[in-house]
N, C-alpha and C positions, 0 to 999 in steps of 0.2 A: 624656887630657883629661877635664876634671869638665864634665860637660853641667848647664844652668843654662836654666828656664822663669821668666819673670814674671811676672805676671799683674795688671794694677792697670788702671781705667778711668778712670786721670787720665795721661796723655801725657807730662806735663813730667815727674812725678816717675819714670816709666818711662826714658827718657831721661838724668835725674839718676842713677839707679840702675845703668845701665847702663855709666853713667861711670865711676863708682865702681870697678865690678868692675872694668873694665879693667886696674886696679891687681895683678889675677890673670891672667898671662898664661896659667897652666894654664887658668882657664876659657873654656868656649864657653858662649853662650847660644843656644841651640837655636830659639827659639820667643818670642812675646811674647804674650800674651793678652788681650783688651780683657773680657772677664769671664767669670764662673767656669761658664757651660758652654763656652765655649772652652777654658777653662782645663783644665776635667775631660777634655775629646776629647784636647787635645795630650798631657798628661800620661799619657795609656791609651795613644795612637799612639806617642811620642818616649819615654818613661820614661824622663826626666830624671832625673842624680842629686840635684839640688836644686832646688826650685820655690820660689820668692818667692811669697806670695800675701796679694793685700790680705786684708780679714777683710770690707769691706763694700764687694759689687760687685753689678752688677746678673746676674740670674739665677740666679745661687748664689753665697752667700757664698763666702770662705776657709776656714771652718770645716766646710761641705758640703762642698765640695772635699777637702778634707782627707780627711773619715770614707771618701768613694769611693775613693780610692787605694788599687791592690794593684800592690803590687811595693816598690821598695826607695827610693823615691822619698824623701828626706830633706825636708822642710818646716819655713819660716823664716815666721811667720807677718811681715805691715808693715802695722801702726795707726794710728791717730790719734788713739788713745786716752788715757786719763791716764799718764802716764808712772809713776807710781807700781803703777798696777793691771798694766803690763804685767812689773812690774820681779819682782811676784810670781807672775807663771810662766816666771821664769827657771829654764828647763832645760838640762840639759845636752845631752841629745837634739831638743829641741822650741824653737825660737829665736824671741823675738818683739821686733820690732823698732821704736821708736817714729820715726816720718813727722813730718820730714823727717829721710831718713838719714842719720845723719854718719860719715864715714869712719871713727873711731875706734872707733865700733859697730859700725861693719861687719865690722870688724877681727876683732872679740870675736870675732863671729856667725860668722866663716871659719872660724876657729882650732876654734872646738865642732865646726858642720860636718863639717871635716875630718876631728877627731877621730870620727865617728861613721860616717863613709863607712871608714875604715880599718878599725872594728868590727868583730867577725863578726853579721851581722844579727839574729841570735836573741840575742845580747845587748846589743841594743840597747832605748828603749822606742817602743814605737809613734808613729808620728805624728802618729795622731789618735783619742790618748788620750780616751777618752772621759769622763772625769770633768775634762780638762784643756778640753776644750771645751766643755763641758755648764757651769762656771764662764764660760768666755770669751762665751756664747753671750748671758749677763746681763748681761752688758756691751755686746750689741749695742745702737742705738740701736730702739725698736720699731714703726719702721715699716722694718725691716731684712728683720723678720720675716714671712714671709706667712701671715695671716689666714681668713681664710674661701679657698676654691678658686673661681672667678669662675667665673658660671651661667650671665652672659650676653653677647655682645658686641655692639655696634651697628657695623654691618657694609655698605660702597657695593656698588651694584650698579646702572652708567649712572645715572640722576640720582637714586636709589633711596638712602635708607639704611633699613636692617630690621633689627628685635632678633633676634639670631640667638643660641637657644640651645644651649648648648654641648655638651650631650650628644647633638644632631643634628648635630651637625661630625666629619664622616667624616676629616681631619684639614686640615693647616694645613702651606702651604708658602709660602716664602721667596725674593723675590729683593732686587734690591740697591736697590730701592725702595721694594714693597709687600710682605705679607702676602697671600697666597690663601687663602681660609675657602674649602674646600670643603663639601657637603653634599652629599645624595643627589639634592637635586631643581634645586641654584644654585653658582654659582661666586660670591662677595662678594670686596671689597679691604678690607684695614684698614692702617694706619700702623702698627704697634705693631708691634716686631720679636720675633722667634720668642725670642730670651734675654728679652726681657719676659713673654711670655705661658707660656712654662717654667717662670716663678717664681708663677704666680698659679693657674695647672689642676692640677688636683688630681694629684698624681705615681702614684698608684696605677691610675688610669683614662687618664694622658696620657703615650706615652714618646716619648722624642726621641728619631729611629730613623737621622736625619743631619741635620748643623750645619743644615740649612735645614727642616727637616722635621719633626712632632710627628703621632703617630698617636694617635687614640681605639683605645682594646684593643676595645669595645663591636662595634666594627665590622668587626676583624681576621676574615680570611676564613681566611687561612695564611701559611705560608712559601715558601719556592721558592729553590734553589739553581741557580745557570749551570755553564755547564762548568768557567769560572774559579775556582768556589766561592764567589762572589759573593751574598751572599743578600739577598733581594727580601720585601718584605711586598705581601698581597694584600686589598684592602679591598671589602668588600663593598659593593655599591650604583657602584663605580668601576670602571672598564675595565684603566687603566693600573696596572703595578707600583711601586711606590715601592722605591727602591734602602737600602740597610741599611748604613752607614760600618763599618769595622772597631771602630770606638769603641763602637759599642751592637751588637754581634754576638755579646757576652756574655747579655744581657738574652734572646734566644731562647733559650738553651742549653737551661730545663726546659722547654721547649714540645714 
């Protein structure tokens, strides 16, 4: 079976999509992603042989997503772009498909696919060709793109809200309601989900270490491994360990 991820943060058309395929009884779709840090975890976890992925979602584009991919992962970019501009990076390798999908495209975009999964890998061309997306990326719309890295956040705390500077935020965790701003000296709530604020702190200073969870490196203490092999970060100014997904368990490797 051909394993298949999609990634888009509009429902209908994920659904529509999903229909479609059906028309492929080889394939399985593995995974659905509401946006591209989900998108990036499933695709490191599942290493799908083809990932659908929008180009404009929240947290990391399609085209992030894309350049993070190691493995053999084939990518179908789906736009909503001008149909003309997507018609010139038709590749053989590299498939981009214009929103809303019609089955007779989809058609094309299998039959490439196919052909490139049967390939031997080293003759194929990359997925996230970097001159291929470095064009697509002008095409975003520009508030796609993030701008400055966010310095501050206004943050509750009981009937309290306070500007909470970001570089005193020991890190930032997640449940299916709020946000947690931690700090060394307060705990704060904010609304704004962790795929939001992934796409606005600055990525060299802020890693997402599990789908709920963004640590300041500033305040990294260490690492720590269980018996299971399990690794844990250790945050200075904090008591508790924060758990480490198999998805960013690369990101310590040079540490």
């Amino acid at each position: 079976m051909t394993t298949v991820l999609i990634a888009d943060d509009e429902p209908h058309l994920v659904r529509a999509l999903q229909a479609q395929l059906a028309q492929w009884p080889e394939l399985t779709i593995v995974a659905v992603a509401r946006n591209g840090l989900e998108a990036a975890q499933r695709i490191a976890e599942l290493k799908p042989d083809i990932a659908f992925l929008d180009i404009q979602m929240p947290g990391l584009t399609g085209l992030e997503v894309a350049q993070g991919i190691e493995g053999h992962t084939r990518v179908v970019f789906v736009t909503a772009f001008d149909e003309y501009a997507v018609e010139a990076f038709d590749q053989e390798a590299v498939d981009y498909v214009l929103k809303p999908v019609k089955l007779d495209r989809l058609q094309r975009t299998m039959e490439r696919v196919q052909r490139a999964l049967a390939a031997p890998a080293e003759a194929g061309v990359d997925m996230a060709d970097p001159k291929l997306l470095a064009v697509l990326k002008k095409l975003l719309p520009k508030n796609a793109i993030a701008t400055e890295p966010l310095r501050w956040i206004r943050a509750s705390r009981g009937d309290y809200t306070s500007q909470v500077a970001v570089h005193d935020i020991l890190f930032f965790h997640s449940d299916e309601k709020y946000t947690c701003v931690q700090t060394a000296q307060a705990e704060y709530l904010i609304r704004t989900p962790i795929a939001e604020l992934a796409a606005q702190l600055d990525p060299t200073q802020y890693w997402q270490v599990h789908r709920s969870t963004i640590v300041n490196l500033h305040h990294l203490e260490g690492t720590r491994r269980d018996e299971a092999s399990r690794l844990f970060v250790r945050i200075k100014g904090h008591a508790n360990e924060l758990p480490v997904s198999r998805a960013y368990v690369h990101l310590f490797k040079a540490m």
